[in-house]
N, CA, C and O atoms as a Maestro MAE file, in Angstrom:
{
 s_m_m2io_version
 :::
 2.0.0
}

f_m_ct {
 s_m_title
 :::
 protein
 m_atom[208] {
  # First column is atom index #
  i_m_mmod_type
  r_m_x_coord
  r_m_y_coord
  r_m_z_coord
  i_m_residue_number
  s_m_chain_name
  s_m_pdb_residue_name
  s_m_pdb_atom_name
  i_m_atomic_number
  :::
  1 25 32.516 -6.742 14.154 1 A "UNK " " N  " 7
  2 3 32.647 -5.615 13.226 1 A "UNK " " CA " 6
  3 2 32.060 -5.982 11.860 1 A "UNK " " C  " 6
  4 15 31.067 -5.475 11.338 1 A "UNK " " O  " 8
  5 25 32.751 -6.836 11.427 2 A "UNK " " N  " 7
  6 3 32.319 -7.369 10.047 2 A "UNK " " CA " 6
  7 2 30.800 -7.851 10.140 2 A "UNK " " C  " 6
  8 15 30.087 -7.622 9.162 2 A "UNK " " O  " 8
  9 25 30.230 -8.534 11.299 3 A "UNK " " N  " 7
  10 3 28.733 -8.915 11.457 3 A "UNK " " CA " 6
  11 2 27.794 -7.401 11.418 3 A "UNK " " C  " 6
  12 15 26.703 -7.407 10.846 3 A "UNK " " O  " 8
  13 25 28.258 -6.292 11.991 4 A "UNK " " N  " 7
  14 3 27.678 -5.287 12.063 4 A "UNK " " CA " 6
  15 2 27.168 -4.551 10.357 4 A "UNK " " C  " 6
  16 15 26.157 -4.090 9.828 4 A "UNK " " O  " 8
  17 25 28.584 -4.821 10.019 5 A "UNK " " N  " 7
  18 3 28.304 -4.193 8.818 5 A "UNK " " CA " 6
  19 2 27.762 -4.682 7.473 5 A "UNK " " C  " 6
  20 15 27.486 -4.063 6.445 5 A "UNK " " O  " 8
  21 25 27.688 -6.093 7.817 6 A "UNK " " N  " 7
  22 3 26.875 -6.643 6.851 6 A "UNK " " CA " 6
  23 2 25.455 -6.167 7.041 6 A "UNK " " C  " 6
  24 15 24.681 -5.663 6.227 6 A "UNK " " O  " 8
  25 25 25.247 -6.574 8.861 7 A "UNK " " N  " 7
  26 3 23.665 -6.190 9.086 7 A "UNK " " CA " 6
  27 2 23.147 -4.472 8.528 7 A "UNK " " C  " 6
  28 15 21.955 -4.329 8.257 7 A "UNK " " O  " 8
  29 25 23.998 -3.380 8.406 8 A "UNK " " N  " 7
  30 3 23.553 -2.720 7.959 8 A "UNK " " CA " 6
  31 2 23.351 -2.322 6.802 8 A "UNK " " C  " 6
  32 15 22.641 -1.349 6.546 8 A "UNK " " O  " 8
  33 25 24.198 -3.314 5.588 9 A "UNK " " N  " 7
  34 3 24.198 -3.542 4.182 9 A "UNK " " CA " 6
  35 2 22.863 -4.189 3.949 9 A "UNK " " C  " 6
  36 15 22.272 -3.690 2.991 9 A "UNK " " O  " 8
  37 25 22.369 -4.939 4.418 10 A "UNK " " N  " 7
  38 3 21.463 -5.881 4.498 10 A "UNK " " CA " 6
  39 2 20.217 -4.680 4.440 10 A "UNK " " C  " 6
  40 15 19.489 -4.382 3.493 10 A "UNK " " O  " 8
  41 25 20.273 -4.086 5.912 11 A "UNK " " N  " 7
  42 3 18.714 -3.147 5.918 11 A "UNK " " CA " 6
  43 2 18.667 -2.127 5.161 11 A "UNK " " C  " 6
  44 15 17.576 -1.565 5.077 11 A "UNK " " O  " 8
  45 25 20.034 -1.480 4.243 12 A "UNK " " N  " 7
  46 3 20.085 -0.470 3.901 12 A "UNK " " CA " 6
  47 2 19.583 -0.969 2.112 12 A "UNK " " C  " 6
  48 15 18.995 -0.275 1.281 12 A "UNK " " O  " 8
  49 25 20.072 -2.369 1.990 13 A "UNK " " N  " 7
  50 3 19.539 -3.114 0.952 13 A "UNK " " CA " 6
  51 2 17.617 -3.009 0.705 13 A "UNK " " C  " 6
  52 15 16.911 -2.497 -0.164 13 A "UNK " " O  " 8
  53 25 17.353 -3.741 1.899 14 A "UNK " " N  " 7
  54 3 15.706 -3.786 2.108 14 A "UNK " " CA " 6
  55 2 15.064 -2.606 1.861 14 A "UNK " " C  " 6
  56 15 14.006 -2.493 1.242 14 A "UNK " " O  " 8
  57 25 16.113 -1.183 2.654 15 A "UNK " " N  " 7
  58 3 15.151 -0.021 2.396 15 A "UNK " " CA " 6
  59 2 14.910 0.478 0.563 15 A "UNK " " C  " 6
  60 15 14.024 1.077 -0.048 15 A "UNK " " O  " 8
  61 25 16.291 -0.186 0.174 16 A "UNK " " N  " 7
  62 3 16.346 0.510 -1.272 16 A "UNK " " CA " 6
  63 2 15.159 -0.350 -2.027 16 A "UNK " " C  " 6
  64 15 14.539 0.177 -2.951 16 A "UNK " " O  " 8
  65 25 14.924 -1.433 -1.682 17 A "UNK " " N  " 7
  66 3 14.647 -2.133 -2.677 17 A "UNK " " CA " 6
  67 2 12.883 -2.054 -2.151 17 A "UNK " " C  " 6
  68 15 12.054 -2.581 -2.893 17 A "UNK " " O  " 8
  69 25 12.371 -1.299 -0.718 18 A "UNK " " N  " 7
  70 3 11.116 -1.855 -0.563 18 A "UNK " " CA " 6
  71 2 10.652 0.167 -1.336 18 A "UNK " " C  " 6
  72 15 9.601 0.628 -1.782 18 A "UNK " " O  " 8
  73 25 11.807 0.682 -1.169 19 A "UNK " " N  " 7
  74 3 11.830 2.139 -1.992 19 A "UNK " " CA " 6
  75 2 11.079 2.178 -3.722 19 A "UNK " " C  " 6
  76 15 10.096 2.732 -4.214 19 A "UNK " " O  " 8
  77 25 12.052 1.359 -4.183 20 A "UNK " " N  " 7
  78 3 11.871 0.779 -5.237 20 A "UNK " " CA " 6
  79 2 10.289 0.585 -5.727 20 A "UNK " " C  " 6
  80 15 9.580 1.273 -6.461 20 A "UNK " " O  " 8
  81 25 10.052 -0.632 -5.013 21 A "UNK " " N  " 7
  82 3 8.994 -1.045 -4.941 21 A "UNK " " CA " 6
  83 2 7.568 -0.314 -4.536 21 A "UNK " " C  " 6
  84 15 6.435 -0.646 -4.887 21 A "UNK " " O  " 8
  85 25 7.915 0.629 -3.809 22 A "UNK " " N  " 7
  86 3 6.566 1.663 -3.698 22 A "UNK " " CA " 6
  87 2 6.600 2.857 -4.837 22 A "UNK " " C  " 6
  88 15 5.763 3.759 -4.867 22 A "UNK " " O  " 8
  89 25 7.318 2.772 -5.451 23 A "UNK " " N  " 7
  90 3 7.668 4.419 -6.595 23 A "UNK " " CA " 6
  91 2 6.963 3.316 -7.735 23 A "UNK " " C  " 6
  92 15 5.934 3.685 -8.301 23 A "UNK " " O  " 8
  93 25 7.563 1.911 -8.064 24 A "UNK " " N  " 7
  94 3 6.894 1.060 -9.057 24 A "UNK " " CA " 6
  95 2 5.517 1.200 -9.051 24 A "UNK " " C  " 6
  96 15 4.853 1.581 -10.015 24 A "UNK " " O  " 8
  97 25 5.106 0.902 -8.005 25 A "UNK " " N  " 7
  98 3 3.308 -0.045 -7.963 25 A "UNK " " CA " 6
  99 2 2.564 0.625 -7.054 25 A "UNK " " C  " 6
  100 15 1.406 0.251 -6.866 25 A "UNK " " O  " 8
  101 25 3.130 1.802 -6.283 26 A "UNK " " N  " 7
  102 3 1.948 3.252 -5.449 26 A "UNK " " CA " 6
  103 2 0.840 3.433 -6.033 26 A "UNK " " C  " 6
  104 15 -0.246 3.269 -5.476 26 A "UNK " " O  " 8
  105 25 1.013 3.840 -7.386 27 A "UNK " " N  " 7
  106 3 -0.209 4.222 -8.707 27 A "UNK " " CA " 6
  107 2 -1.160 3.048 -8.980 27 A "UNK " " C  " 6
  108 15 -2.373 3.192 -8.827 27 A "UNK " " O  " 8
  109 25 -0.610 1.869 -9.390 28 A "UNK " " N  " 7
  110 3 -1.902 1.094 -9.074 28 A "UNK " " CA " 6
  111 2 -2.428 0.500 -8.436 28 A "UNK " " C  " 6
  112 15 -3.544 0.038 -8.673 28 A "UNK " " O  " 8
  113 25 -1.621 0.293 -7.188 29 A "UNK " " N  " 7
  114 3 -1.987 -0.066 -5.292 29 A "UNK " " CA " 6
  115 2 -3.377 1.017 -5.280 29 A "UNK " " C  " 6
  116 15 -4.571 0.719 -5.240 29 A "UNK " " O  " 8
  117 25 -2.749 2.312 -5.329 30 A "UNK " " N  " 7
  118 3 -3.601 3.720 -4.860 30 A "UNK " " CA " 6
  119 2 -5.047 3.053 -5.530 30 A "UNK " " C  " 6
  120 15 -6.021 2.799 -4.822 30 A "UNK " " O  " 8
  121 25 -5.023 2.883 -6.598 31 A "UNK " " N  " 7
  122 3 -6.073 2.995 -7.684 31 A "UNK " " CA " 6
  123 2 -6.963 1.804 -7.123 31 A "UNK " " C  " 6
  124 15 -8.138 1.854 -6.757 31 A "UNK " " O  " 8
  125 25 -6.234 0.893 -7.146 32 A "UNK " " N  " 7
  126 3 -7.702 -0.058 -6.755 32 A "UNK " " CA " 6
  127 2 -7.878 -0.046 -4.930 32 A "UNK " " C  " 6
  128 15 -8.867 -0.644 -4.506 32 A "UNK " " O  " 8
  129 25 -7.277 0.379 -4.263 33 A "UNK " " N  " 7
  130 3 -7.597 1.073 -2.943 33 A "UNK " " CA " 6
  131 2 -8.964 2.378 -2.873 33 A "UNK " " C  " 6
  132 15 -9.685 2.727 -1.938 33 A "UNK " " O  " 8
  133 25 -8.865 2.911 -4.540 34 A "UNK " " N  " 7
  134 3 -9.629 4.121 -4.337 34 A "UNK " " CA " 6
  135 2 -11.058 3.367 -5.186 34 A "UNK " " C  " 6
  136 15 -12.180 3.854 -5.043 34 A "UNK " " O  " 8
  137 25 -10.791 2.050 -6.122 35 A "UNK " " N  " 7
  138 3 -11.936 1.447 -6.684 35 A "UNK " " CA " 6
  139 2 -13.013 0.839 -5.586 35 A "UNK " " C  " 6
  140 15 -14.241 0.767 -5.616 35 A "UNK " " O  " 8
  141 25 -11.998 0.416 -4.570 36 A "UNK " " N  " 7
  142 3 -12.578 -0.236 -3.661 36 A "UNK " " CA " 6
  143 2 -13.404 0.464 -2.501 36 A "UNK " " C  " 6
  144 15 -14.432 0.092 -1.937 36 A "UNK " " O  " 8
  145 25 -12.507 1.766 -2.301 37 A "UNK " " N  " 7
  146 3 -13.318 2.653 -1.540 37 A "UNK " " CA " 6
  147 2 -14.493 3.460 -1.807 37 A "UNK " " C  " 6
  148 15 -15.311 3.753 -0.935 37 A "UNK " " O  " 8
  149 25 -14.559 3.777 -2.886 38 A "UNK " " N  " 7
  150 3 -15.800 3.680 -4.014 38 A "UNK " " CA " 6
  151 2 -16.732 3.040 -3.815 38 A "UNK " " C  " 6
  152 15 -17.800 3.449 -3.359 38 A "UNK " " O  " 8
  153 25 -16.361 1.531 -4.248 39 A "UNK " " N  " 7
  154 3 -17.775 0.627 -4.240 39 A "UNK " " CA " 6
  155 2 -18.489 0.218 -2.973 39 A "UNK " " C  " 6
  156 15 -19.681 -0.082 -2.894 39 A "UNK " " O  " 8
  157 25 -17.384 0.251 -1.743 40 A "UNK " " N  " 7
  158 3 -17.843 0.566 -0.192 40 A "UNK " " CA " 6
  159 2 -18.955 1.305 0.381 40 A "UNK " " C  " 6
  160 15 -19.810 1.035 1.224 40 A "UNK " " O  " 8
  161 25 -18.610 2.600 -0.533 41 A "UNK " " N  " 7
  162 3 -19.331 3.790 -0.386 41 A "UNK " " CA " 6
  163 2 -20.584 4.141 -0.866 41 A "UNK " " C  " 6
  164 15 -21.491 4.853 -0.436 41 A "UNK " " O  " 8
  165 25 -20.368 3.275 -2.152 42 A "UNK " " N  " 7
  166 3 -21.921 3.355 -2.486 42 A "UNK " " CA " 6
  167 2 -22.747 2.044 -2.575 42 A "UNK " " C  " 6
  168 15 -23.613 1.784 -3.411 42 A "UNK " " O  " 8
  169 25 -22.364 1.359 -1.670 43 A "UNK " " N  " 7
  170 3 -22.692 0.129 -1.271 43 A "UNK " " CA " 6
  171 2 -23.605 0.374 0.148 43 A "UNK " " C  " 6
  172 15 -24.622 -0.309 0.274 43 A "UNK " " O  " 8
  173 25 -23.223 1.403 1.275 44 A "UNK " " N  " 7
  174 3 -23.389 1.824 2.288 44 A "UNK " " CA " 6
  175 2 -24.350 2.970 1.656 44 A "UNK " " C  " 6
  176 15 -25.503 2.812 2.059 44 A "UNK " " O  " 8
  177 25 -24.225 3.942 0.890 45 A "UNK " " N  " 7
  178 3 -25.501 4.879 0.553 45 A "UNK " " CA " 6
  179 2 -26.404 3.895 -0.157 45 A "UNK " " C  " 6
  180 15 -27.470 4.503 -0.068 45 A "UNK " " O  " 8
  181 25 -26.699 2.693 -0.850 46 A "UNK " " N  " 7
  182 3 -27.750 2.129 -0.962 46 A "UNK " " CA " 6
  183 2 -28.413 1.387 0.062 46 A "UNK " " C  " 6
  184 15 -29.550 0.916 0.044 46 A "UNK " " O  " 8
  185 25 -27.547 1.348 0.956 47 A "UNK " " N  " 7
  186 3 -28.591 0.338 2.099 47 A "UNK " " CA " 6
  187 2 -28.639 1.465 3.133 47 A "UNK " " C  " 6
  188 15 -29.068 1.076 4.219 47 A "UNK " " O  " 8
  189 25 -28.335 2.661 3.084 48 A "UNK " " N  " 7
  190 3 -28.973 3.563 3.869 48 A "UNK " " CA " 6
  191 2 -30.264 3.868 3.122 48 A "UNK " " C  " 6
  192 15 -31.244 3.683 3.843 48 A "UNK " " O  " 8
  193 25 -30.514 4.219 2.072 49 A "UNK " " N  " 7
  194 3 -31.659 4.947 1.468 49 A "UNK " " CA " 6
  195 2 -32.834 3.455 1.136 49 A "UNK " " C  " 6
  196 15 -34.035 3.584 0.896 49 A "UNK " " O  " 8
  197 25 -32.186 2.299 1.201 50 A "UNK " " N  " 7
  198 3 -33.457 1.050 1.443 50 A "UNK " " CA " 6
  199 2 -33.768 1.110 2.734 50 A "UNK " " C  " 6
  200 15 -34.738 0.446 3.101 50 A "UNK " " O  " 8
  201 25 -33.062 1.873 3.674 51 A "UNK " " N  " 7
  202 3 -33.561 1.261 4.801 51 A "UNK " " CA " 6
  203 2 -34.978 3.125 5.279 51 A "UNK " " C  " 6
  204 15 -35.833 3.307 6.146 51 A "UNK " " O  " 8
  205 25 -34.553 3.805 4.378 52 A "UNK " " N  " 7
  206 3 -35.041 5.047 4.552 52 A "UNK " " CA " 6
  207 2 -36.880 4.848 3.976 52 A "UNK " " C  " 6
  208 15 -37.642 5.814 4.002 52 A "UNK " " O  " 8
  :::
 }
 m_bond[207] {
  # First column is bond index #
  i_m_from
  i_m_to
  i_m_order
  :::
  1 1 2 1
  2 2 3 1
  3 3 4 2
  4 3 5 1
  5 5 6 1
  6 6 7 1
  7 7 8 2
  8 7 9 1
  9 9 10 1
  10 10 11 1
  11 11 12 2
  12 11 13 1
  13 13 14 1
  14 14 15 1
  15 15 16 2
  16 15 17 1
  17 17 18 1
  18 18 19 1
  19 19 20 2
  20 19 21 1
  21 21 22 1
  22 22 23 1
  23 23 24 2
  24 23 25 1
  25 25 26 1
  26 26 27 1
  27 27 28 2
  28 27 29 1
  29 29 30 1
  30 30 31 1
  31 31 32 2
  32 31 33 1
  33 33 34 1
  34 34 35 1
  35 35 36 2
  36 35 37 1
  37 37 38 1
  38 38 39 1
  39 39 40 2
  40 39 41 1
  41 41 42 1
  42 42 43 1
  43 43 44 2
  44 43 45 1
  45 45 46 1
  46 46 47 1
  47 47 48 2
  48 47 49 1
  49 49 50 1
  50 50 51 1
  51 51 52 2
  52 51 53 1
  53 53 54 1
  54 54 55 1
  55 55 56 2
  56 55 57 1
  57 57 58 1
  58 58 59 1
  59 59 60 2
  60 59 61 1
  61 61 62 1
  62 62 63 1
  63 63 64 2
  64 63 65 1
  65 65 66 1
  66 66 67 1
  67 67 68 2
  68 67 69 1
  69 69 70 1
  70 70 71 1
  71 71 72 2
  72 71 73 1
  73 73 74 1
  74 74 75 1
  75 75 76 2
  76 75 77 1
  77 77 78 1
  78 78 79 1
  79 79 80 2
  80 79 81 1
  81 81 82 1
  82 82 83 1
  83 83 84 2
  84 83 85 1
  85 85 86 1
  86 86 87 1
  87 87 88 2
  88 87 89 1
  89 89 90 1
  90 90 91 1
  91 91 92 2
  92 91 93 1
  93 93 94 1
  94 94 95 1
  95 95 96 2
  96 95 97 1
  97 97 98 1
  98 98 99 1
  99 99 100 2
  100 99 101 1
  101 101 102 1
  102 102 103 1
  103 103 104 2
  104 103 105 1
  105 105 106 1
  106 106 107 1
  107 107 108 2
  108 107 109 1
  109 109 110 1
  110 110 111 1
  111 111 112 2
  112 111 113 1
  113 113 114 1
  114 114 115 1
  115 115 116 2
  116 115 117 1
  117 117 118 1
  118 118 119 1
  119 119 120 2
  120 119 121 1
  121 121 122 1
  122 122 123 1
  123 123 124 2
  124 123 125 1
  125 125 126 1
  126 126 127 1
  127 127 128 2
  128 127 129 1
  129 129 130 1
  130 130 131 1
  131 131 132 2
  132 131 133 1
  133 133 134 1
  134 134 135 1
  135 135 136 2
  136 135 137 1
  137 137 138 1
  138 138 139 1
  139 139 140 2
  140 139 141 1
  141 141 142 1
  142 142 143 1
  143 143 144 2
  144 143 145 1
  145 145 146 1
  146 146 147 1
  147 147 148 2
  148 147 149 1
  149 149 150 1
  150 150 151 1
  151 151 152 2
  152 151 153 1
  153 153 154 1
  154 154 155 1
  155 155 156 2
  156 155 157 1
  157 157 158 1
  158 158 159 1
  159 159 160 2
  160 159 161 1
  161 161 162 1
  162 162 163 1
  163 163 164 2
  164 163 165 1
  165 165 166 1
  166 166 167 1
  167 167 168 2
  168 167 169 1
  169 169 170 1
  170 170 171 1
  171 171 172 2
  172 171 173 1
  173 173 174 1
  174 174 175 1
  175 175 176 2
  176 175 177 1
  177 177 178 1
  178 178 179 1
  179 179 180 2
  180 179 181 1
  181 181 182 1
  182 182 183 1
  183 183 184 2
  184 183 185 1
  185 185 186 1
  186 186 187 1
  187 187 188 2
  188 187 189 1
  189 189 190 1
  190 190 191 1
  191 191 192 2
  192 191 193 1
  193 193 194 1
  194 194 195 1
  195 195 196 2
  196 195 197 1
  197 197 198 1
  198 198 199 1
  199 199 200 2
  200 199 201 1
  201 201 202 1
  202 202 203 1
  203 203 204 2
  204 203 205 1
  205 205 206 1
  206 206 207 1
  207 207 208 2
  :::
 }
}
């Protein structure tokens, strides 16, 4: 009983805190996810149009 309910203190802990953690740092995760997808992109339209 008591093992049970720790284990669900425990995950209900992890969810708050990995909660936490995405409302913190989403915005500048997002941002250099979208810098990066960017420079991908026009990394791939220059070696299409050298190869044109």
């Amino acid at each position: 009983m008591i093992k049970c309910v720790a284990k669900s203190m425990m995950l209900i802990g992890i969810g708050i805190g990995a909660t936490i953690m995405y409302q913190k740092y989403s915005k500048p995760v997002m941002k250099e996810m979208e810098k990066f997808a960017n420079k991908t992109i026009k990394k791939i339209d220059r070696e299409l149009e050298e190869m044109m």
